[in-house]
C-alpha positions in Angstrom: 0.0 0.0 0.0 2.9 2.4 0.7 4.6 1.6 -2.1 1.3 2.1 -4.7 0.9 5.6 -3.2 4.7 6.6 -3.5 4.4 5.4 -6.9 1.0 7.5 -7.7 2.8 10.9 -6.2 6.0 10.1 -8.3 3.9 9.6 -11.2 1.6 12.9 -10.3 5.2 14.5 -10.3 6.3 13.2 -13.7 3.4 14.5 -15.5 3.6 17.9 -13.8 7.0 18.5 -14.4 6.1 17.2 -18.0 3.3 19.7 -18.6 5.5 22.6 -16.8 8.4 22.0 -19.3 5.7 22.2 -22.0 4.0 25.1 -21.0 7.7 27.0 -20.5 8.6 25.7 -24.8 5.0 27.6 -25.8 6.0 30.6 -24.0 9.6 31.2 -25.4 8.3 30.0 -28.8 5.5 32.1 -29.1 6.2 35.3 -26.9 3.3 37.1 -27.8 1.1 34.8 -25.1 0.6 37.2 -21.9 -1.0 35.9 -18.4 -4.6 36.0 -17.8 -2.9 37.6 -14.7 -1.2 40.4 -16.6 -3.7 41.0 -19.0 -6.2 41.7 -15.7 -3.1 43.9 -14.8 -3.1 46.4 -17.9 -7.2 46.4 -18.3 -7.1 47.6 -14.9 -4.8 50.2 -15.5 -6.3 51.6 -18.7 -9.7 51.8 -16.8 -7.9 53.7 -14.0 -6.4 55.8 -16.6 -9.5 56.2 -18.9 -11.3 57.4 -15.4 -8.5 59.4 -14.5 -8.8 61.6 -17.5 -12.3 62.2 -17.3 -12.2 63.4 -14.0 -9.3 65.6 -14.2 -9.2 69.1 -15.5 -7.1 68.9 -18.3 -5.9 72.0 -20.5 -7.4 72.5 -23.7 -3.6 71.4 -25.9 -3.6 68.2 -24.3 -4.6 65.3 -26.6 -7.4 63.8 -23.9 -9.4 67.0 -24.7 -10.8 67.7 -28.0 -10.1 70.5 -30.1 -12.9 73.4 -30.4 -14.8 73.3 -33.6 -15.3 75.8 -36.0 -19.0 76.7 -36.7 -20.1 78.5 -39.7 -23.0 81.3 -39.3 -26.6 80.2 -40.2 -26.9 83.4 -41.7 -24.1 82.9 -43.8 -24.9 79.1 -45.1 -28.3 80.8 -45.8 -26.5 83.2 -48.2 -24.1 81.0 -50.0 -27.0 78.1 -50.1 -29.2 81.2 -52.4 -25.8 81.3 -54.8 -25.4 77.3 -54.7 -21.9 77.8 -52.6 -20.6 75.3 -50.7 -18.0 76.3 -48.2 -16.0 73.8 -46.4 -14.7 76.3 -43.3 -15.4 79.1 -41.7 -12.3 81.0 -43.5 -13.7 80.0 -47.0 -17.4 81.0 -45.9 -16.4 84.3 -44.8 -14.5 85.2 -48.3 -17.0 83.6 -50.0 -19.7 86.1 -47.8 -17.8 88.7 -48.0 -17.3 88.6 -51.7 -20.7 88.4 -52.1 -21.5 91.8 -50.1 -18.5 93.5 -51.5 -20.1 93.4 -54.9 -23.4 95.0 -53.5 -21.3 97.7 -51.4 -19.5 98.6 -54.7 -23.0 98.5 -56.4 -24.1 101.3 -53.8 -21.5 103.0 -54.5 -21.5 103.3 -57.8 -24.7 104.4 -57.9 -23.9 107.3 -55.6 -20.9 108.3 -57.8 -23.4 108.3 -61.1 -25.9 110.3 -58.8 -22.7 113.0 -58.3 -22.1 113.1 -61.7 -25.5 113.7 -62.6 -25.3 117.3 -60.4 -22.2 117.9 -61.4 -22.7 120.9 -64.1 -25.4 122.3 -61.6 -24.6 121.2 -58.1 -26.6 122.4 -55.2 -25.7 122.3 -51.2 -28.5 120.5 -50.6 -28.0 117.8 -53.2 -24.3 117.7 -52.5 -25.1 117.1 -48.7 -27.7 114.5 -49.5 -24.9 112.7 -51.3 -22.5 112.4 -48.4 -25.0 111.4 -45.9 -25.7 108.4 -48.4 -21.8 107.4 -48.4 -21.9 108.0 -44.7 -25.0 105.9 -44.1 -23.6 103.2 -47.1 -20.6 103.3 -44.9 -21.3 102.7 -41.5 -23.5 99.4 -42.8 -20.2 98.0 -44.4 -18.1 98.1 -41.3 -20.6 96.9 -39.6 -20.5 93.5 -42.2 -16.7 93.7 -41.7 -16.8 94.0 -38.1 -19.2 90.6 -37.9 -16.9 88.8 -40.3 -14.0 89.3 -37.8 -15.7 88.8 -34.9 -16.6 85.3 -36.7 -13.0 84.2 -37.3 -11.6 86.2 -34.0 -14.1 83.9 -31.3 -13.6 80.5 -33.7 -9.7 81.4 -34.2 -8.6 78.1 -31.7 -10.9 76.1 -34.2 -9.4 76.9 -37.5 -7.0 74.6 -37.4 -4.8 74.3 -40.5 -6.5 78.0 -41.8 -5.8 80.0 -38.6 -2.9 81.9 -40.5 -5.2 82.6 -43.3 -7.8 83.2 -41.2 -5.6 85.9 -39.1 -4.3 87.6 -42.4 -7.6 88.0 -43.2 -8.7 89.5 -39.9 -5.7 91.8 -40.6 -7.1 92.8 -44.2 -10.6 93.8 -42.4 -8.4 95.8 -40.1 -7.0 98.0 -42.6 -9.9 98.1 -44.5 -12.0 99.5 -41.9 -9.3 102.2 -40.5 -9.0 103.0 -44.5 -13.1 103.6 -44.6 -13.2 105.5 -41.2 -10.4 107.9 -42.4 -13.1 108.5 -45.6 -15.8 108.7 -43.4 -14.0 111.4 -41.4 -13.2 113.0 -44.5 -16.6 113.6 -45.6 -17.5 114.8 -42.1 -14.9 118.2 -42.4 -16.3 118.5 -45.9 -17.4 122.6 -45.7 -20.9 123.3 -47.9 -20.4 126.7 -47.6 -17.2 126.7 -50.0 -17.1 126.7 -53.6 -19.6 123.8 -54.8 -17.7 122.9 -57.6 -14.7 122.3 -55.0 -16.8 119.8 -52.7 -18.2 118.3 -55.5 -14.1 117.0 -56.6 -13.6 116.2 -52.9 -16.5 114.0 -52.9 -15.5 112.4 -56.4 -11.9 111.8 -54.9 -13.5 109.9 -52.1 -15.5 107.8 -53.8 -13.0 106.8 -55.9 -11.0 105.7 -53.0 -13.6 104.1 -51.4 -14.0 101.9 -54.9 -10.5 101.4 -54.7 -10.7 100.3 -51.2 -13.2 97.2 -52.8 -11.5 96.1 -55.7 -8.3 95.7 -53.5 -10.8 93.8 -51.2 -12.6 91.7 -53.5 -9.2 90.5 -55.0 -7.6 89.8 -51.5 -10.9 87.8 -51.0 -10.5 85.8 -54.1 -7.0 84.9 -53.8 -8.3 83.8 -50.4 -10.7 81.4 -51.6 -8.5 80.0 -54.2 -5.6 79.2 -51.8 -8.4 77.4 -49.7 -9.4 75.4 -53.1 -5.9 74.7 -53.7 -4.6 73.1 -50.3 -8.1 70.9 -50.3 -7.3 69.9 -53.9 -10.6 70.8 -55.1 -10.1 72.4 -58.0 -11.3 70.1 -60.2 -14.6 70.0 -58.5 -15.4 73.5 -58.9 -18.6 74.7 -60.2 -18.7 76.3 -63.8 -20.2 79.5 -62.1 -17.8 80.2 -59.7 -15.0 80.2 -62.7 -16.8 82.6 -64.9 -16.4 86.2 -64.9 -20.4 88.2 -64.9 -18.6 91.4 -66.5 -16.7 89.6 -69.9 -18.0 86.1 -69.9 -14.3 85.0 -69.6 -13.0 82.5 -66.9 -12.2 84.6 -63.6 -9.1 83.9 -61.5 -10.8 80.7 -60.0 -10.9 79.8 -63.9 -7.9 80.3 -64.4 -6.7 78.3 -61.3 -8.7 75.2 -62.4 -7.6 75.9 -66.0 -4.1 75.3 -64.8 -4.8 72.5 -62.2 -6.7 70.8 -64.9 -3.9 71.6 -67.3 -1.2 69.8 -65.0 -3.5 67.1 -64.3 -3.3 66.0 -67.6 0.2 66.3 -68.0 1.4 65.1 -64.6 5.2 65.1 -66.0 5.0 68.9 -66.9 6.3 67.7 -70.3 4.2 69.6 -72.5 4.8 73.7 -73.3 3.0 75.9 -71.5 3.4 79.9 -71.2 0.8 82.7 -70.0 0.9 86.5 -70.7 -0.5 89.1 -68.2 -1.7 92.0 -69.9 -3.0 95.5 -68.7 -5.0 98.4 -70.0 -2.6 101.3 -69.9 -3.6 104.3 -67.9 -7.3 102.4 -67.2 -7.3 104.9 -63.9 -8.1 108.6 -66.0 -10.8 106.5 -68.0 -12.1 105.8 -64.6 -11.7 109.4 -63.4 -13.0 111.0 -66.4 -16.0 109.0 -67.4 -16.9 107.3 -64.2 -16.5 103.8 -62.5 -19.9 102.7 -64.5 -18.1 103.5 -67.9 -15.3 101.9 -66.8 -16.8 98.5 -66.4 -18.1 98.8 -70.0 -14.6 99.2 -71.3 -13.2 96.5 -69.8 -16.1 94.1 -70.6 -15.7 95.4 -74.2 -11.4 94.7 -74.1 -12.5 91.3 -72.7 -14.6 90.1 -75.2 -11.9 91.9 -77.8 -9.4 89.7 -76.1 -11.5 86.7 -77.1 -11.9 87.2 -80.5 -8.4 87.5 -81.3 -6.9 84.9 -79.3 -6.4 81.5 -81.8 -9.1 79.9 -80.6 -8.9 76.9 -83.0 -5.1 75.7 -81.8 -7.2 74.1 -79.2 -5.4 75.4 -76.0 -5.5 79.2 -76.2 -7.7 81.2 -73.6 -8.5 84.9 -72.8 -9.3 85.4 -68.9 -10.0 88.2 -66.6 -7.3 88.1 -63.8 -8.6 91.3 -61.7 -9.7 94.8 -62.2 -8.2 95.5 -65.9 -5.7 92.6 -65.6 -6.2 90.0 -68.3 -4.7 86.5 -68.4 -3.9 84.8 -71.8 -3.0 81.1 -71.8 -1.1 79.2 -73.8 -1.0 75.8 -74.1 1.7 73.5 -76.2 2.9 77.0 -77.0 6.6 78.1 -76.3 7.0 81.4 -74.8 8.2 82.9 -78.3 5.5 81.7 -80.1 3.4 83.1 -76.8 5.2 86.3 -77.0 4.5 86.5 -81.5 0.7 85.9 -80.5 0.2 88.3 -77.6 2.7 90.9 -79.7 -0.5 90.7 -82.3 -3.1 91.3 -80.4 -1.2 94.0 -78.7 -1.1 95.9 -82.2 -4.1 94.7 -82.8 -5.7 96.9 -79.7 -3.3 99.6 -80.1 -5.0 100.4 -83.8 -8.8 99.5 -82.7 -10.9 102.5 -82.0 -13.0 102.3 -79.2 -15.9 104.6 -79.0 -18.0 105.2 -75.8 -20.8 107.5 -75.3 -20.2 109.4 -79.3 -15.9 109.8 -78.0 -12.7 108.1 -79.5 -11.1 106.4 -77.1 -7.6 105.2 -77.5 -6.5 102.2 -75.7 -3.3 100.8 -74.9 -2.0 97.2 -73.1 1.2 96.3 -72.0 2.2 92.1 -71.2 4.2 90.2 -69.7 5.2 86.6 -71.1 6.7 83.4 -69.2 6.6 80.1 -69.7 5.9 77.5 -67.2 8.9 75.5 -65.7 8.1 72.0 -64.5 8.6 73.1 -60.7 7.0 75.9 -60.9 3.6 76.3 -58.8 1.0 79.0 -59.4 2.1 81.6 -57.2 5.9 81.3 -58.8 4.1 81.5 -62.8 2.1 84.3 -61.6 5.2 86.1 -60.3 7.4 85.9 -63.3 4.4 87.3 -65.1 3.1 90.2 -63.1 7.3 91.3 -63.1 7.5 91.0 -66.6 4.2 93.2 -66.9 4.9 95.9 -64.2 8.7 96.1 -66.2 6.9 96.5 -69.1 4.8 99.9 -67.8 7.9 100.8 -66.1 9.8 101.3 -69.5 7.0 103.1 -71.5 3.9 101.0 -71.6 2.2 99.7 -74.8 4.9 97.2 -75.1 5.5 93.3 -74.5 8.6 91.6 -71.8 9.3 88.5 -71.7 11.4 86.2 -68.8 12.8 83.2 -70.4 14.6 82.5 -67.0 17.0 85.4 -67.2 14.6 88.2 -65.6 12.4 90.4 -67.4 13.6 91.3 -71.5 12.1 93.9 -74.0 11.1 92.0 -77.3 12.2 94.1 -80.4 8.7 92.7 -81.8 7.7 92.5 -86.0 4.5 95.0 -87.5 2.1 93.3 -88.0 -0.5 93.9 -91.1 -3.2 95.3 -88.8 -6.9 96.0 -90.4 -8.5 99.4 -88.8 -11.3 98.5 -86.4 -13.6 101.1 -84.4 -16.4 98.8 -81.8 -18.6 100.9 -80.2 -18.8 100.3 -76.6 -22.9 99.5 -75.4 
């Protein structure tokens, strides 16, 4: 009997140390096993944690904490939901909104210039006055517009996330825009009735003119903002066909022209094919302004634009007019070289510079300078655009009416052929 129960512990023993050694060759061969006993150990500890956090007060750049959201204005999706907008952030709504109400505020104002000019020849203090209590009262509604847009971005500024520089520099823009207006409004307010008429009736003219200034530099600021937004979410090519046409010239705006390009280098992914763009300018566009008003203007430029249209070589396939800004015009070139650009813009150039315009029963005489690159296969928007703009603002610099180009050595005056040019005179509606 003693001897059958040593023999059942030895063999109790055997198979132990058997199924220990086993155990011990599943751990070291697969090391990824962990202990009921440890894994108890860590759920514990992630509870504790998880707990922890909840109940602690922790700062708003710590991960446990989420970051604050950005919340677009109903009033504002109301207004881009009536122009079928869709704005992704608060940044692009507020350029988008303010676009929008820039174009009525320089509506208004227009209107009150064409008013001035109306009593210009027989100008009365009483009309005068009635004038600049409209640009006051015009005035005052606008910064209040630009105060709300800031006060948008300023309160959702943690939220902006990857846009809080753009969302800052445009915060900075309202700034200077609205110390800009108040300096107007304060203007007007020293304005004396009781001098010469004729003399109140230029101050009033020169303000306006600033004030109109004031939006286009706005407008463009705001469009180069919503672009940039476009850009860095890559969706140009899912812009809508309305938002890349210009209303004035029926060519593609500056968001055209973005997409143009975007679609452009899509397609050629290697940058293998020739590109090259011009940027051209109506010469001395600000004493037309001046002279015949902001109204007359417009009409000028939408005539030059469709002009532009109808001499560009439309049937090469890849040759576009476009309206960059103001009286800025974009021509694009596509498997052109730049000299072959440069022979084509130095055309229509001529071809302006001996077209009569008449406006209103007067001769007009209208001039463009350009500025022609080509694109290099590193080269992103902002670089073209630069080369471009030099070669234009060289151009003006050193006598306007004339074409520059910047084949990678800096800007270069073209000594450019004369071309058979036909005499044209278009009346301007």
């Amino acid at each position: 009997m003693f001897l059958f129960l040593l023999l059942m512990i030895g063999a109790n023993l055997l198979i132990g140390f058997c199924a220990a050694v086993r155990v011990r060759q599943l751990i070291q061969s697969q090391p990824s096993i962990v202990s009921v006993e440890t894994a108890e150990v860590f759920l514990n500890e992630f509870e504790n944690q998880t707990v922890s956090d909840q109940n602690s007060n922790t700062p708003k750049s710590e991960k446990s904490r989420p970051e604050p959201e950005e919340v677009i204005p109903y009033e504002y999706l109301s207004a881009l939901e009536e122009e079928a907008i869709v704005a992704n952030s608060l940044v692009e709504a507020s350029a988008q909104v303010l676009r929008l109400e820039i174009g009525k505020y320089r509506a208004r104002l227009v209107e009150i210039e064409n008013q001035l000019r109306e009593t210009w020849y027989q100008p009365t203090e009483d009309a005068l006055h009635g004038i600049a209590e409209q640009l006051d009262t015009v005035n005052i509604d606008w910064l209040d517009k630009q105060a709300e847009a800031s006060q948008h971005l300023d309160s959702s500024k943690e939220g902006l996330g990857a846009y809080a520089d753009i969302g800052s520099r445009l915060c900075d823009t309202l700034f200077e825009q609205t110390a800009q207006i108040e300096t107007t409004l304060s203007n007007l307010q020293q304005i004396d009735f009781q001098d010469n008429l004729n003399d109140v009736c230029r101050k009033l003219v020169l303000e306006i003119a600033r004030l109109i200034d004031l939006c286009h530099d706005l407008r463009d600021k705001m469009t180069e903002t919503i672009v940039t937004v476009l850009r860095a979410e890559k969706r140009l090519g899912t812009v809508d066909k309305g938002m890349k046409l210009d209303s004035l010239t029926g060519l593609k705006n500056r968001t055209g022209l973005e997409c143009q390009l975007f679609e452009w280098w899509r397609d050629d992914i290697r940058r293998e094919r020739a590109l090259s763009i011009a940027a051209l300018d109506i010469d001395e566009f600000r004493k037309f302004n001046e002279r015949l008003g902001t109204e007359a203007g417009d009409k000028i430029i939408g005539a030059v634009g469709k002009y532009l249209a109808d001499c560009v070589r439309s049937e090469r396939g890849f040759e576009y007019a476009m309206r960059l800004e103001g009286q800025r015009f974009v021509l694009f070139f596509g498997d052109v070289g730049p000299r072959g650009a440069t022979s084509a813009v130095e055309r229509i150039r001529q071809t302006i510079d001996g077209t009569v315009f008449e406006y209103d029963g007067e001769e007009l005489e209208l001039h463009i300078s350009a500025g022609v690159t080509e694109a290099k296969p590193d080269d992103t928007v902002p670089k073209l655009f630069t080369r471009a703009m030099t070669s234009l603002r060289t151009a003006k610099k050193n006598g306007r009416n004339r074409t520059f180009i910047d084949e990678g050595q800096g800007p270069q005056p073209i000594d450019p052929p004369t071309y058979p040019i036909r005499d044209k005179v278009i009346t301007i509606q």
